[in-house]
C-alpha positions as CSV (number, residue, x, y, z in Angstrom):
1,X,313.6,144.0,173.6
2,X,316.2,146.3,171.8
3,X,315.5,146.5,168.1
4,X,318.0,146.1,164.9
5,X,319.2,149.1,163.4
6,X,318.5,148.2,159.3
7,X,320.2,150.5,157.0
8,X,320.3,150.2,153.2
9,X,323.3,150.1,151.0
10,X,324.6,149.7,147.7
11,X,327.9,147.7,147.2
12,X,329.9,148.8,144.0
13,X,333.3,148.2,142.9
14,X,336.0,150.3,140.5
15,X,337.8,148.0,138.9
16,X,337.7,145.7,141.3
17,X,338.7,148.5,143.8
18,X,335.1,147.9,146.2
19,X,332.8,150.2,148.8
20,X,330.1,150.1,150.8
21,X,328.2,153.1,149.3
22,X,324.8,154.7,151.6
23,X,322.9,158.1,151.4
24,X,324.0,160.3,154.4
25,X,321.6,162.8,153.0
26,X,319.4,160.6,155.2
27,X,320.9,158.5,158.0
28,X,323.6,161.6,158.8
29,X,325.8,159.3,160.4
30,X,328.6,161.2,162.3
31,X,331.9,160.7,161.0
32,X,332.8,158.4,164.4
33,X,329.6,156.3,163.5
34,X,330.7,155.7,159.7
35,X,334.1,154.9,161.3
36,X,332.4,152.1,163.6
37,X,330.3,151.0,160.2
38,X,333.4,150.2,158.5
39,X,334.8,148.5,160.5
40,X,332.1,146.4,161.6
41,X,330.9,145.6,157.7
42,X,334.4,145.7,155.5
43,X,335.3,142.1,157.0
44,X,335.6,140.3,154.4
45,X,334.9,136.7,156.8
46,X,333.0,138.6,159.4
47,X,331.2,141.4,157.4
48,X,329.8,142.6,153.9
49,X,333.7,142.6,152.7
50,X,335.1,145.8,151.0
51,X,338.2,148.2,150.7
52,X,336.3,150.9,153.0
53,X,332.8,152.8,153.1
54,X,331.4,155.8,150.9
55,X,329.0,157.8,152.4
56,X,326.7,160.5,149.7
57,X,326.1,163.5,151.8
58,X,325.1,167.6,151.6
59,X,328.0,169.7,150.4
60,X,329.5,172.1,152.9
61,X,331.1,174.4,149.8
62,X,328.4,177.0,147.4
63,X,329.5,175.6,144.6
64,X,329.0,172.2,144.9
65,X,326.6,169.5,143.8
66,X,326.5,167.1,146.6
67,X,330.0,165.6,149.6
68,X,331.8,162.8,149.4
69,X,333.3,160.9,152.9
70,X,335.3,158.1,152.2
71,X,336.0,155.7,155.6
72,X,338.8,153.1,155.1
73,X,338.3,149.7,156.0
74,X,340.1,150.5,159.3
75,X,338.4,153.4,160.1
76,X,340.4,155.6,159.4
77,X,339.0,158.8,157.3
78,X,340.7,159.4,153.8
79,X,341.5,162.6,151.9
80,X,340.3,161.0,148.5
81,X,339.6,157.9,146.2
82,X,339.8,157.8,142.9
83,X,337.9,154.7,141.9
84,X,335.3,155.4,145.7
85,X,334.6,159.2,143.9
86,X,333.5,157.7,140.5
87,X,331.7,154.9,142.4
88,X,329.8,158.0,144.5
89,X,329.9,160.0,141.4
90,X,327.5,157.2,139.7
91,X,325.5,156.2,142.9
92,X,325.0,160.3,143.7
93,X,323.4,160.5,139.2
94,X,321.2,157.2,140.3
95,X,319.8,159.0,143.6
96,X,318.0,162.0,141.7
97,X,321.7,164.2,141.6
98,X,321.0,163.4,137.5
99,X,323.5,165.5,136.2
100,X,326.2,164.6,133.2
101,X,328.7,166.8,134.9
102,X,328.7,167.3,138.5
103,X,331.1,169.2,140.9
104,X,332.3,166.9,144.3
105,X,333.0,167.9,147.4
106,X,336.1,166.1,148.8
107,X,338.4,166.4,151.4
108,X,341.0,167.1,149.2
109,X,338.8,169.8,147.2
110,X,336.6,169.9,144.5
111,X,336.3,167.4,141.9
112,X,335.1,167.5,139.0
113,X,332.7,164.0,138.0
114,X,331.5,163.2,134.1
115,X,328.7,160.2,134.5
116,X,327.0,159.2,131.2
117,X,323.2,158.5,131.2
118,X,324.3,154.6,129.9
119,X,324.6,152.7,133.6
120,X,327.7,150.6,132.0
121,X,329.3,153.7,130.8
122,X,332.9,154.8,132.3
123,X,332.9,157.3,134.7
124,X,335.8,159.9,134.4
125,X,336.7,162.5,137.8
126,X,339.0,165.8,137.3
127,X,341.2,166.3,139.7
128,X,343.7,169.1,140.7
129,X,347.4,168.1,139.0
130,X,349.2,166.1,142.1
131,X,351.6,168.5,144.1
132,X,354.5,167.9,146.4
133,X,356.7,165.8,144.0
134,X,359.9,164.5,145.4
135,X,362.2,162.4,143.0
136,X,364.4,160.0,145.2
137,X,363.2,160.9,149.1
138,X,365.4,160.3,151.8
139,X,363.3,157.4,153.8
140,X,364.6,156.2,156.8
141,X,364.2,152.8,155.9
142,X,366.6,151.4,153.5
143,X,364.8,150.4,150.3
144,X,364.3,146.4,149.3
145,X,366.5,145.7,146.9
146,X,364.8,144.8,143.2
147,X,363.3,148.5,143.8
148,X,365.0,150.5,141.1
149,X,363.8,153.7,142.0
150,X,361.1,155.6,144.4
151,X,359.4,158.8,144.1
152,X,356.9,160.5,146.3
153,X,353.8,162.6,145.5
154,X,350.4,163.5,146.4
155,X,347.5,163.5,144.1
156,X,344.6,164.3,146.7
157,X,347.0,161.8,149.6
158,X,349.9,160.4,150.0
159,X,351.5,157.9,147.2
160,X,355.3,156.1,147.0
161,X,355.6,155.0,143.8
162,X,358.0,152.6,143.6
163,X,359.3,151.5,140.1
164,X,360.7,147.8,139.4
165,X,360.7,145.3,136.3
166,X,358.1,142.9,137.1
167,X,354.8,143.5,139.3
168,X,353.9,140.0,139.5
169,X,356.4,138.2,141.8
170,X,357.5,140.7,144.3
171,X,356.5,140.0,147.9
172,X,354.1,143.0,148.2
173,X,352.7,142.2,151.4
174,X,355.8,142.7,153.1
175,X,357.8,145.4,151.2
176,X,354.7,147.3,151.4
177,X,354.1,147.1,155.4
178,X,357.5,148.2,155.3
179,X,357.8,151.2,153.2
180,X,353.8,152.5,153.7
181,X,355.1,153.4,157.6
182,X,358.4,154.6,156.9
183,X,359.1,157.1,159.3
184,X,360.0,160.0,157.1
185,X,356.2,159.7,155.6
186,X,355.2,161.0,159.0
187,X,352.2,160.0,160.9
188,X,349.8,159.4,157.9
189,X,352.3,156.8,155.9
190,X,351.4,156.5,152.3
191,X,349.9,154.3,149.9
192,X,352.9,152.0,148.1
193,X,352.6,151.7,144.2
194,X,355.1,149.2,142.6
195,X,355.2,150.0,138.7
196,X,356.4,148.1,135.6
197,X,356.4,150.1,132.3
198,X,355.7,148.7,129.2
199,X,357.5,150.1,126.7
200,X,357.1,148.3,123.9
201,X,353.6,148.4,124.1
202,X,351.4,150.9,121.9
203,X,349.1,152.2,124.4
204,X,351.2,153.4,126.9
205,X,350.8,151.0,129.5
206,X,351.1,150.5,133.0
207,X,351.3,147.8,135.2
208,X,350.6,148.3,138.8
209,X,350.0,146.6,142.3
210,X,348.9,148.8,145.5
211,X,349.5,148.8,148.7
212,X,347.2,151.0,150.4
213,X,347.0,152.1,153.7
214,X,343.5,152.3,155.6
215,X,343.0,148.7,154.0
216,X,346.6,147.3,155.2
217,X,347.1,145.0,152.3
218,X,346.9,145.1,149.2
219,X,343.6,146.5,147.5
220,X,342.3,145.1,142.9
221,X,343.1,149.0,142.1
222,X,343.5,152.3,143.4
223,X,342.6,155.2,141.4
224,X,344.6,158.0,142.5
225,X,347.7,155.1,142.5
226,X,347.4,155.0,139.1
227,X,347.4,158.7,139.0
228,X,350.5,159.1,140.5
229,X,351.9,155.9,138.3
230,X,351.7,157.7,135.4
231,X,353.1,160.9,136.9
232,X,355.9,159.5,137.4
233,X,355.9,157.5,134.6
234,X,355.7,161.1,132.6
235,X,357.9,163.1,135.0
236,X,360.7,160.6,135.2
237,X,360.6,160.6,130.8
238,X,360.3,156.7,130.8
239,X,357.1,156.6,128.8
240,X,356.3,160.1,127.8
241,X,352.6,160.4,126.7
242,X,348.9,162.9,127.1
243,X,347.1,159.2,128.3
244,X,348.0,156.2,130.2
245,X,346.4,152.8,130.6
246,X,347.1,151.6,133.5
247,X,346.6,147.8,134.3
248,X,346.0,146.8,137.7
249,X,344.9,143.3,138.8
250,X,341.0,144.4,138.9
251,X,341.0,145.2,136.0
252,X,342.1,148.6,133.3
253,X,342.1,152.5,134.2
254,X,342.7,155.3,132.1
255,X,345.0,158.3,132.9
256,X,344.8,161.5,131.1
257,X,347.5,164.3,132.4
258,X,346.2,167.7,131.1
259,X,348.2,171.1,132.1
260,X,346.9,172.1,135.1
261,X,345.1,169.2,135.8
262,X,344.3,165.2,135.7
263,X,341.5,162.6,135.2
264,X,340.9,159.6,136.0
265,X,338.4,157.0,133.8
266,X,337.1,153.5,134.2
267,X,334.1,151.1,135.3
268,X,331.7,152.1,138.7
269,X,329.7,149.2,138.5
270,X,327.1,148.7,141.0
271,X,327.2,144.9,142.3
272,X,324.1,144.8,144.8
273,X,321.6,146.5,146.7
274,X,320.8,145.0,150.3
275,X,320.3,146.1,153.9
276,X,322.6,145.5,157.2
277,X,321.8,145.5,161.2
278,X,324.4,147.3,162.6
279,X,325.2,148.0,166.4
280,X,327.3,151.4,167.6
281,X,329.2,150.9,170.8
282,X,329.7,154.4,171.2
283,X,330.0,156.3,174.5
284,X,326.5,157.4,176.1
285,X,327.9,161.1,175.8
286,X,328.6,160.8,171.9
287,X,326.6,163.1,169.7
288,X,324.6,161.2,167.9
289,X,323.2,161.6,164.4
290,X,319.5,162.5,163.5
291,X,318.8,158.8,162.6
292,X,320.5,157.0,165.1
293,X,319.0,159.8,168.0
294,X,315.4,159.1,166.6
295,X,316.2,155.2,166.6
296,X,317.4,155.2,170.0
297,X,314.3,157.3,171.5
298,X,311.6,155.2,169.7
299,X,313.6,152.5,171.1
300,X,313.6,153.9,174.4
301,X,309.4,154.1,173.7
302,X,308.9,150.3,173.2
Protein backbone atom coordinates (compact mmCIF):
# COMPACT_ATOMS: atom_id res chain seq x y z
CA UNK A 1 0.00 0.00 0.00
CA UNK A 2 1.65 3.29 -1.17
CA UNK A 3 2.09 5.70 1.70
CA UNK A 4 1.19 9.60 1.99
CA UNK A 5 3.86 12.00 1.53
CA UNK A 6 3.25 14.50 4.90
CA UNK A 7 5.19 17.63 4.63
CA UNK A 8 4.90 20.55 7.19
CA UNK A 9 4.14 24.06 6.40
CA UNK A 10 3.54 27.32 7.71
CA UNK A 11 0.86 29.60 5.96
CA UNK A 12 1.49 33.39 6.39
CA UNK A 13 0.15 36.40 4.73
CA UNK A 14 1.65 40.15 3.91
CA UNK A 15 -1.02 42.24 4.11
CA UNK A 16 -3.27 40.02 3.00
CA UNK A 17 -0.91 39.12 0.10
CA UNK A 18 -0.63 34.96 1.28
CA UNK A 19 2.03 31.82 0.94
CA UNK A 20 2.55 28.61 1.59
CA UNK A 21 6.01 28.90 3.37
CA UNK A 22 8.23 25.20 4.06
CA UNK A 23 12.04 24.64 4.89
CA UNK A 24 13.80 23.38 1.68
CA UNK A 25 16.91 23.19 3.86
CA UNK A 26 15.20 19.87 4.52
CA UNK A 27 12.74 18.43 2.02
CA UNK A 28 15.07 19.93 -1.17
CA UNK A 29 12.34 19.85 -3.31
CA UNK A 30 13.38 20.45 -7.04
CA UNK A 31 12.16 23.48 -8.48
CA UNK A 32 9.63 21.11 -10.90
CA UNK A 33 8.39 19.45 -7.55
CA UNK A 34 7.68 22.98 -5.83
CA UNK A 35 5.99 23.79 -9.13
CA UNK A 36 3.62 20.58 -8.84
CA UNK A 37 3.20 21.72 -4.85
CA UNK A 38 1.65 24.86 -5.94
CA UNK A 39 -0.39 24.02 -7.87
CA UNK A 40 -1.72 21.18 -6.20
CA UNK A 41 -2.19 23.29 -2.64
CA UNK A 42 -2.82 27.18 -3.81
CA UNK A 43 -6.58 26.14 -4.74
CA UNK A 44 -8.39 28.05 -2.90
CA UNK A 45 -11.68 25.24 -3.22
CA UNK A 46 -9.52 22.34 -3.88
CA UNK A 47 -6.28 23.10 -1.79
CA UNK A 48 -4.77 25.02 1.23
CA UNK A 49 -5.67 28.41 -0.85
CA UNK A 50 -2.80 30.96 -1.38
CA UNK A 51 -1.19 33.54 -3.91
CA UNK A 52 1.77 30.97 -4.50
CA UNK A 53 4.45 28.94 -2.45
CA UNK A 54 7.82 30.15 -0.59
CA UNK A 55 10.29 27.77 -0.19
CA UNK A 56 13.55 28.65 2.75
CA UNK A 57 16.47 27.13 1.26
CA UNK A 58 20.70 27.20 1.33
CA UNK A 59 22.09 30.20 -0.49
CA UNK A 60 24.05 29.69 -3.67
CA UNK A 61 25.91 33.33 -3.23
CA UNK A 62 29.10 33.78 -0.29
CA UNK A 63 27.60 36.39 1.06
CA UNK A 64 24.42 35.39 1.93
CA UNK A 65 22.41 34.33 4.86
CA UNK A 66 20.03 31.86 3.58
CA UNK A 67 17.62 31.53 -0.61
CA UNK A 68 14.51 32.48 -1.24
CA UNK A 69 12.24 30.57 -4.25
CA UNK A 70 9.04 31.93 -4.70
CA UNK A 71 6.44 29.50 -6.98
CA UNK A 72 3.33 31.30 -8.18
CA UNK A 73 0.06 29.83 -7.75
CA UNK A 74 0.40 28.56 -11.39
CA UNK A 75 3.59 27.32 -11.22
CA UNK A 76 5.28 29.41 -12.67
CA UNK A 77 8.75 30.57 -10.90
CA UNK A 78 8.98 34.37 -9.94
CA UNK A 79 11.94 36.76 -9.97
CA UNK A 80 10.78 38.30 -6.55
CA UNK A 81 7.96 39.19 -3.95
CA UNK A 82 7.93 41.82 -1.88
CA UNK A 83 5.36 40.87 0.77
CA UNK A 84 6.59 36.54 0.05
CA UNK A 85 10.51 37.96 0.98
CA UNK A 86 9.37 39.54 4.31
CA UNK A 87 7.06 36.65 4.96
CA UNK A 88 10.42 34.27 4.36
CA UNK A 89 12.49 36.94 5.85
CA UNK A 90 10.30 36.32 9.36
CA UNK A 91 9.81 32.51 8.89
CA UNK A 92 13.80 32.09 7.93
CA UNK A 93 14.55 34.56 11.95
CA UNK A 94 11.85 31.86 13.58
CA UNK A 95 13.80 28.72 12.04
CA UNK A 96 17.24 29.42 14.00
CA UNK A 97 18.50 32.19 10.95
CA UNK A 98 17.99 34.72 14.28
CA UNK A 99 19.43 37.54 12.93
CA UNK A 100 17.99 41.46 13.07
CA UNK A 101 19.49 42.03 9.70
CA UNK A 102 19.92 39.38 7.25
CA UNK A 103 21.13 39.37 3.51
CA UNK A 104 18.48 37.23 0.94
CA UNK A 105 19.21 35.40 -1.83
CA UNK A 106 16.76 36.16 -4.67
CA UNK A 107 16.43 35.70 -8.10
CA UNK A 108 16.54 39.07 -8.67
CA UNK A 109 19.67 39.54 -6.34
CA UNK A 110 20.34 40.22 -2.98
CA UNK A 111 18.08 41.63 -0.60
CA UNK A 112 18.55 43.12 2.25
CA UNK A 113 15.78 41.91 5.26
CA UNK A 114 15.38 43.90 8.86
CA UNK A 115 13.08 41.39 11.23
CA UNK A 116 12.58 42.76 14.83
CA UNK A 117 12.81 40.21 17.80
CA UNK A 118 8.79 41.32 18.55
CA UNK A 119 6.79 38.47 16.36
CA UNK A 120 4.06 41.35 15.48
CA UNK A 121 6.70 43.72 14.47
CA UNK A 122 6.89 45.03 10.65
CA UNK A 123 9.30 43.56 8.54
CA UNK A 124 11.10 45.97 6.20
CA UNK A 125 13.34 44.30 2.78
CA UNK A 126 16.02 46.70 0.74
CA UNK A 127 15.90 46.31 -2.56
CA UNK A 128 18.00 47.57 -5.55
CA UNK A 129 16.15 51.02 -7.00
CA UNK A 130 13.74 49.53 -9.92
CA UNK A 131 15.42 49.88 -13.41
CA UNK A 132 14.15 49.94 -16.93
CA UNK A 133 11.59 52.86 -16.57
CA UNK A 134 9.55 53.66 -19.51
CA UNK A 135 7.02 56.65 -19.32
CA UNK A 136 4.16 56.03 -21.86
CA UNK A 137 5.15 52.42 -23.72
CA UNK A 138 4.00 51.67 -26.95
CA UNK A 139 1.66 48.51 -26.17
CA UNK A 140 0.12 46.84 -28.77
CA UNK A 141 -3.10 46.82 -27.29
CA UNK A 142 -4.94 49.94 -27.20
CA UNK A 143 -5.40 51.16 -23.59
CA UNK A 144 -9.11 51.06 -21.79
CA UNK A 145 -10.33 54.13 -21.65
CA UNK A 146 -10.67 55.71 -17.90
CA UNK A 147 -6.71 54.85 -17.86
CA UNK A 148 -5.18 58.25 -17.76
CA UNK A 149 -1.73 57.22 -18.13
CA UNK A 150 0.64 53.93 -18.07
CA UNK A 151 4.21 53.53 -17.25
CA UNK A 152 6.42 50.51 -17.17
CA UNK A 153 9.13 49.45 -14.79
CA UNK A 154 10.85 46.68 -13.08
CA UNK A 155 11.59 46.60 -9.46
CA UNK A 156 13.01 42.88 -9.15
CA UNK A 157 9.94 41.87 -12.28
CA UNK A 158 7.81 43.21 -14.49
CA UNK A 159 5.09 45.98 -13.32
CA UNK A 160 2.49 48.32 -15.60
CA UNK A 161 1.42 50.84 -13.51
CA UNK A 162 -1.53 52.21 -14.65
CA UNK A 163 -2.80 55.43 -13.12
CA UNK A 164 -6.66 56.40 -13.04
CA UNK A 165 -9.02 58.39 -10.44
CA UNK A 166 -10.75 55.86 -8.62
CA UNK A 167 -9.42 52.18 -7.78
CA UNK A 168 -12.65 50.99 -6.53
CA UNK A 169 -15.08 50.47 -9.51
CA UNK A 170 -12.91 49.71 -12.46
CA UNK A 171 -13.43 46.22 -13.89
CA UNK A 172 -10.00 44.88 -12.91
CA UNK A 173 -10.53 41.48 -13.86
CA UNK A 174 -10.85 42.23 -17.28
CA UNK A 175 -8.63 45.25 -18.05
CA UNK A 176 -5.99 43.44 -16.27
CA UNK A 177 -6.18 39.94 -18.43
CA UNK A 178 -5.90 42.35 -21.11
CA UNK A 179 -3.02 44.55 -20.47
CA UNK A 180 -0.86 41.84 -18.17
CA UNK A 181 -0.36 39.78 -21.85
CA UNK A 182 0.01 42.65 -24.03
CA UNK A 183 2.27 41.57 -26.60
CA UNK A 184 4.85 44.19 -26.41
CA UNK A 185 5.50 42.93 -22.56
CA UNK A 186 6.94 39.91 -24.32
CA UNK A 187 6.63 36.40 -23.18
CA UNK A 188 6.73 37.06 -19.32
CA UNK A 189 3.66 39.84 -19.36
CA UNK A 190 3.64 41.87 -16.28
CA UNK A 191 1.97 42.51 -13.21
CA UNK A 192 -0.93 45.45 -13.74
CA UNK A 193 -1.11 48.10 -10.91
CA UNK A 194 -4.10 50.60 -11.23
CA UNK A 195 -3.27 53.73 -8.93
CA UNK A 196 -5.29 56.58 -7.40
CA UNK A 197 -3.29 59.42 -5.65
CA UNK A 198 -4.35 61.07 -2.84
CA UNK A 199 -3.40 64.27 -2.81
CA UNK A 200 -4.96 65.94 -0.37
CA UNK A 201 -4.00 63.52 2.07
CA UNK A 202 -1.08 64.20 4.61
CA UNK A 203 0.73 60.99 4.47
CA UNK A 204 1.33 60.61 0.99
CA UNK A 205 -1.00 58.07 0.06
CA UNK A 206 -1.69 55.55 -2.31
CA UNK A 207 -4.39 53.66 -3.34
CA UNK A 208 -3.84 50.50 -5.32
CA UNK A 209 -5.43 47.26 -6.76
CA UNK A 210 -3.03 44.38 -8.50
CA UNK A 211 -3.29 42.32 -11.01
CA UNK A 212 -0.64 39.84 -10.87
CA UNK A 213 0.44 37.44 -13.11
CA UNK A 214 1.35 33.74 -11.78
CA UNK A 215 -1.99 34.17 -9.67
CA UNK A 216 -4.21 35.40 -12.79
CA UNK A 217 -6.52 37.56 -10.91
CA UNK A 218 -6.26 39.81 -8.76
CA UNK A 219 -4.05 39.25 -5.46
CA UNK A 220 -5.03 41.69 -1.24
CA UNK A 221 -1.39 43.27 -2.07
CA UNK A 222 1.71 43.01 -3.85
CA UNK A 223 4.81 44.39 -2.43
CA UNK A 224 6.97 45.19 -5.24
CA UNK A 225 3.42 46.78 -6.90
CA UNK A 226 3.47 49.13 -4.49
CA UNK A 227 7.09 49.74 -5.05
CA UNK A 228 6.64 50.58 -8.43
CA UNK A 229 3.30 52.77 -7.37
CA UNK A 230 5.18 55.09 -5.66
CA UNK A 231 7.86 55.23 -8.34
CA UNK A 232 5.87 56.43 -10.45
CA UNK A 233 3.99 58.35 -8.25
CA UNK A 234 7.61 60.25 -7.50
CA UNK A 235 8.93 60.07 -11.04
CA UNK A 236 5.87 61.33 -12.77
CA UNK A 237 5.93 64.63 -9.79
CA UNK A 238 2.26 63.90 -8.78
CA UNK A 239 3.00 63.34 -5.19
CA UNK A 240 6.54 64.07 -4.56
CA UNK A 241 7.79 62.61 -1.17
CA UNK A 242 11.04 60.34 0.71
CA UNK A 243 7.94 57.75 2.03
CA UNK A 244 4.74 56.45 0.65
CA UNK A 245 1.77 54.66 2.27
CA UNK A 246 0.42 52.74 0.06
CA UNK A 247 -3.21 51.30 0.72
CA UNK A 248 -4.11 48.17 -0.93
CA UNK A 249 -7.29 46.18 -0.13
CA UNK A 250 -5.32 43.77 2.44
CA UNK A 251 -4.48 46.07 4.18
CA UNK A 252 -1.37 49.30 4.50
CA UNK A 253 2.45 49.16 3.14
CA UNK A 254 5.11 51.48 3.53
CA UNK A 255 7.44 52.78 0.74
CA UNK A 256 10.64 54.49 1.38
CA UNK A 257 12.61 55.62 -1.97
CA UNK A 258 16.24 56.19 -0.85
CA UNK A 259 19.12 57.14 -3.62
CA UNK A 260 20.31 54.21 -4.84
CA UNK A 261 17.90 52.20 -3.41
CA UNK A 262 14.25 51.17 -1.92
CA UNK A 263 12.37 49.38 0.93
CA UNK A 264 9.56 48.01 1.41
CA UNK A 265 7.69 47.73 5.21
CA UNK A 266 4.62 46.04 6.59
CA UNK A 267 2.99 43.06 8.52
CA UNK A 268 4.39 39.08 7.87
CA UNK A 269 2.10 37.51 10.09
CA UNK A 270 2.19 33.90 10.38
CA UNK A 271 -1.56 32.48 10.21
CA UNK A 272 -0.99 28.57 10.91
CA UNK A 273 1.22 25.79 11.13
CA UNK A 274 -0.17 22.30 9.71
CA UNK A 275 0.91 19.43 7.55
CA UNK A 276 -0.27 18.30 3.82
CA UNK A 277 -0.20 14.77 1.74
CA UNK A 278 0.91 15.62 -1.37
CA UNK A 279 1.33 13.40 -4.59
CA UNK A 280 4.11 14.23 -7.54
CA UNK A 281 3.12 12.92 -10.95
CA UNK A 282 6.29 13.43 -12.32
CA UNK A 283 8.03 11.41 -15.00
CA UNK A 284 9.84 8.16 -13.72
CA UNK A 285 13.14 9.75 -15.29
CA UNK A 286 12.85 13.06 -13.18
CA UNK A 287 15.55 13.79 -10.70
CA UNK A 288 14.20 13.69 -7.70
CA UNK A 289 14.99 15.47 -4.50
CA UNK A 290 16.78 13.93 -1.36
CA UNK A 291 13.45 13.66 0.44
CA UNK A 292 11.23 12.58 -2.08
CA UNK A 293 14.18 9.82 -3.42
CA UNK A 294 14.41 8.42 0.29
CA UNK A 295 10.47 8.49 0.46
CA UNK A 296 10.13 6.61 -2.66
CA UNK A 297 12.83 3.81 -1.77
CA UNK A 298 11.49 3.16 1.84
CA UNK A 299 8.28 2.98 -0.06
CA UNK A 300 9.60 0.68 -2.51
CA UNK A 301 10.79 -1.43 1.09
CA UNK A 302 7.26 -1.85 2.45
Amino acid sequence: MKRALIIEFTKMNGAGNDFIVLDNRFYEFSLPELSMLAQQSCPRRTGIGADGVLALAAPTHAEADYRMIHVNADGSESTMCGNGARCLARFAHESGINKTIALMQTASGLCEVHVPGEVDASVRIYLDAPRNYCDSPNLANQVPDGIRSVHYLWPGTEHLVCLVADVSQLPLSSWGAALRSDPMLGSAGANINFVAIDSNADSKQLHVRTYEKGVEAETLACGTGAIASAVVAHKSRLLISDTYIVQMPGGMLKVGLETDRVYLEGPADKVYRGSMELTFPLPETATHSRYLRNWNTADSDN
